[in-house]
N, C-alpha and C positions, 0 to 999 in steps of 0.2 A: 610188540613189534609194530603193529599198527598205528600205534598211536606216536610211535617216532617218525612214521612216513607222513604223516599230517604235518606236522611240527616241519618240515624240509619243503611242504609243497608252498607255504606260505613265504609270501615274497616283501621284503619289508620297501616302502617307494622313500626314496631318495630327494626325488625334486615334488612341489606342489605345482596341482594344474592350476594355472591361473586363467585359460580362457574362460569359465564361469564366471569369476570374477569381474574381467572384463565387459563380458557379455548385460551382468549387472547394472557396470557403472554405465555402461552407454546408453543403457535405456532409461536410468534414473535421467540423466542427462538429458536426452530426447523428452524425456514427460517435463522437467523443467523447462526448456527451453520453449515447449507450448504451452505451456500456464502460466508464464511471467506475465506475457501482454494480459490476460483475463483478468490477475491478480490486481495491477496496474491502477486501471479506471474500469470501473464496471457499469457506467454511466455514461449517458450519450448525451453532453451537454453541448449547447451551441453558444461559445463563451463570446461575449462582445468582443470588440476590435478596442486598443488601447494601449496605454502603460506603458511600460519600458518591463524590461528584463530584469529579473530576480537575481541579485547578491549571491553570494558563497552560503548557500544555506545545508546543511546536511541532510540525509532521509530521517535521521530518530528526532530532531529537531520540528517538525512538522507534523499536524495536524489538518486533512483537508476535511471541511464541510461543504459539503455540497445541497445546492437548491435547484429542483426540477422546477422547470415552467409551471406544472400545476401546484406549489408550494409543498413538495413533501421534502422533507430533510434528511441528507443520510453524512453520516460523522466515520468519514476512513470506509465508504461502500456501503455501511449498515445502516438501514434505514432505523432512525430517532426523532423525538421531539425534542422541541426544543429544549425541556425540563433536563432530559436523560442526557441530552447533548452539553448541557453546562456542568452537570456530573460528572462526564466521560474527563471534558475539557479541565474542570477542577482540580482532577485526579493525574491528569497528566502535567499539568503547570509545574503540581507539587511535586512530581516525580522530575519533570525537567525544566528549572526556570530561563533556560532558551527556546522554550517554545515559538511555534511561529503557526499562527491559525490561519491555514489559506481556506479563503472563502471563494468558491466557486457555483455562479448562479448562471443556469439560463440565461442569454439575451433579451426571453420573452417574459420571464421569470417578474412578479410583482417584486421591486425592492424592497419594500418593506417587511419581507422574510430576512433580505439579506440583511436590514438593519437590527434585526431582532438577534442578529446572531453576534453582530459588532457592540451591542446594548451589553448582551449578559457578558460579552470578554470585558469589556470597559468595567462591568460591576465587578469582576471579579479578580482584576487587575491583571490582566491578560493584555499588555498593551501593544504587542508585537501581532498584528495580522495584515493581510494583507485583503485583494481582491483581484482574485486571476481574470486573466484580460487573455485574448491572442493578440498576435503582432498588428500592427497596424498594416494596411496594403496601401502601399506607395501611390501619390496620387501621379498620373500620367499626362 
C-alpha cells in the first residue's frame, strides 16, 4: 500500500521553466558585450594622421601587425618576432589568398620595423597590405 501512495504523490510538470535559462543567456550577453572592446585592440598605439579610408575589406580577410614605439612586434595582439610573424602570415595567405596585412606602427615608432614587415610580405608574395593612419584633422 505504501508504495502506491508514493507513486500518486509525484507530480509529472507540463511546462519547462525557462527563467534559468534566460537568466543564463543575459549574463553570457553582459560578459560579451564587455570583452569585445579588450578583445578589439589591446594596444595603445598613437597612429599618424593620413590616408584615406579602407575599401570593403571583411574581418577573416585581415591580418593586423602592430609596432610599439619601442620596436616590439605583436601579430593579431600576440606579441612576435619578426621570424614567427612571417610563419604566422605564411600560414594564413595559404589558408586565405584575400589576405590583407594591416600594419599598424606608433607615430613614434622607428620605420624601419615597419619596413621589415612590408620586406618579408613582398618576399613571400603577400602583396595586399596596407599602413593604418587616422583621419587627417581638417586644417582651419
Amino acid at each position: 500500500m505504501r508504495r502506491a501512495s508514493q507513486r500518486n504523490s509525484l507530480v509529472t510538470l507540463n511546462e519547462i521553466n525557462i527563467t534559468p535559462l534566460l537568466d543564463l543567456a543575459f549574463v553570457l550577453l553582459i560578459i560579451f558585450i564587455i570583452t569585445r572592446p579588450l578583445i578589439e585592440q589591446n594596444i595603445k598605439l598613437d597612429l599618424p594622421a593620413g590616408g584615406s579610408a579602407a575599401g570593403k575589406i571583411t574581418k577573416e580577410d585581415v591580418a593586423r601587425v602592430e609596432v610599439t614605439a619601442d620596436g616590439q612586434f605583436y601579430l593579431e595582439g600576440i606579441p612576435a618576432t619578426i621570424p614567427q610573424i612571417e610563419v604566422q602570415l605564411v600560414k594564413m595567405y595559404a589558408a586565405n589568398p584575400n589576405l590583407v596585412v594591416h600594419i599598424a606602427g606608433d607615430k613614434n615608432t622607428i620605420w624601419d620595423h615597419g619596413v621589415q614587415v612590408i620586406d618579408l610580405c613582398k618576399r613571400n608574395n603577400i602583396t595586399r597590405f596596407n599602413i593604418r593612419t587616422t583621419e587627417p584633422k581638417p586644417n582651419r
